[in-house]
N, C-alpha and C positions, 0 to 999 in steps of 0.2 A: 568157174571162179578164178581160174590164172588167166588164162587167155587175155582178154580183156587187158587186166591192168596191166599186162604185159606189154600190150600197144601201147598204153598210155607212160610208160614208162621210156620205149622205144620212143614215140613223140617229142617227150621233152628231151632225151639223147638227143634230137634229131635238129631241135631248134638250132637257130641262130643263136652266136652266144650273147650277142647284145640284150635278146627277147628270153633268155633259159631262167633266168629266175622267175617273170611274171609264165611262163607256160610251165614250168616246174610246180606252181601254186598250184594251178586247175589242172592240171593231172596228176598228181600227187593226191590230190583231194578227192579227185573223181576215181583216183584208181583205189583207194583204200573205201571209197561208200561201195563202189562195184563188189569189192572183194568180200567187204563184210555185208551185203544188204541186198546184193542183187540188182543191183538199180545201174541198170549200164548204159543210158541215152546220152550222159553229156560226154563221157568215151565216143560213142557210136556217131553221136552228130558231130564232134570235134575232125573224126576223120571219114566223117560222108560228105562234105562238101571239098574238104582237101585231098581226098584221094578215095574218087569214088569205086575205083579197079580194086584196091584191095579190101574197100567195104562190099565189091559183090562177091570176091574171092572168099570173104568173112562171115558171109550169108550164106555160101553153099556149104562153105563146111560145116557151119553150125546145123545147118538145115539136116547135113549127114550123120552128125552124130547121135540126133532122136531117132531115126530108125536102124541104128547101127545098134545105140541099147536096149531097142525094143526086141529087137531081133533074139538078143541076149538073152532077153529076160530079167533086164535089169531096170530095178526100182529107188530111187535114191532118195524116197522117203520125202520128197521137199514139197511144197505148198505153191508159189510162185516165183518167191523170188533166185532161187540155186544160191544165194550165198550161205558165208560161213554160219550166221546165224540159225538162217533156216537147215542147214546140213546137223548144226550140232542137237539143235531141240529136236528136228521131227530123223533124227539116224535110225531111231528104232524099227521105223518102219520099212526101210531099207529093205531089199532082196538082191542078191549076189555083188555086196558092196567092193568086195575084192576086187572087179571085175575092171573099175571104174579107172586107175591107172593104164590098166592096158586097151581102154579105149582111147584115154589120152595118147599114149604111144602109137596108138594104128593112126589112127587122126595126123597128131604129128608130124611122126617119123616118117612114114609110108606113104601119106597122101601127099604133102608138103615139099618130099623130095623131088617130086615130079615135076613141081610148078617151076618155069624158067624163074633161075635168079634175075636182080636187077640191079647187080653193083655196077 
């Protein structure tokens, strides 16, 4: 649910200032449907044709944190899409929701620190 519009927020940081208002609109827009709905393709195609390295760097982590929570034993209770919506109606069904932070921290902190920077 963060991740994502995280990029899309980083993005519009990222523009030109000439161009930061109209890419502020579409990521702005696309990072709050991501967040509430799960719908994260105009995110993912925004930065698959601009910067294909850190969309396949984006594809194995993500790739890694389903069997990081399977591993767990963790259930997060969602339907398809993983956003806010789907997290709040189907929570009940959840199994070791606790858990779910500190896979974002291993992901993160741990995996992420590894990868060479690029300032």
């Amino acid at each position: 649910m963060y991740g994502l519009p995280a990029a899309a927020i980083a993005i519009w940081h990222s523009a030109k200032p000439e161009n930061r208002a109209k890419v502020g609109g579409i990521m702005i827009s696309a990072a709050l449907t991501s967040f509430l709905t799960g719908i994260t393709e105009p995110i993912e195609f925004s930065f698959m044709f601009v910067a294909p390295i850190l969309y396949i760097i984006h594809a194995i982590l993500a790739g890694l944190a389903f069997p990081i929570c399977i591993l767990l034993g963790m259930r997060d209770g969602t339907s398809f899409s993983h956003g806010l919506i789907d997290f709040i109606v189907l929570s009940g069904n959840s199994s070791k929701l606790w858990l779910f932070p500190n896979c974002r921290y291993l992901l993160r902190d741990r995996v992420l620190h590894h990868l060479p920077r690029t300032d």
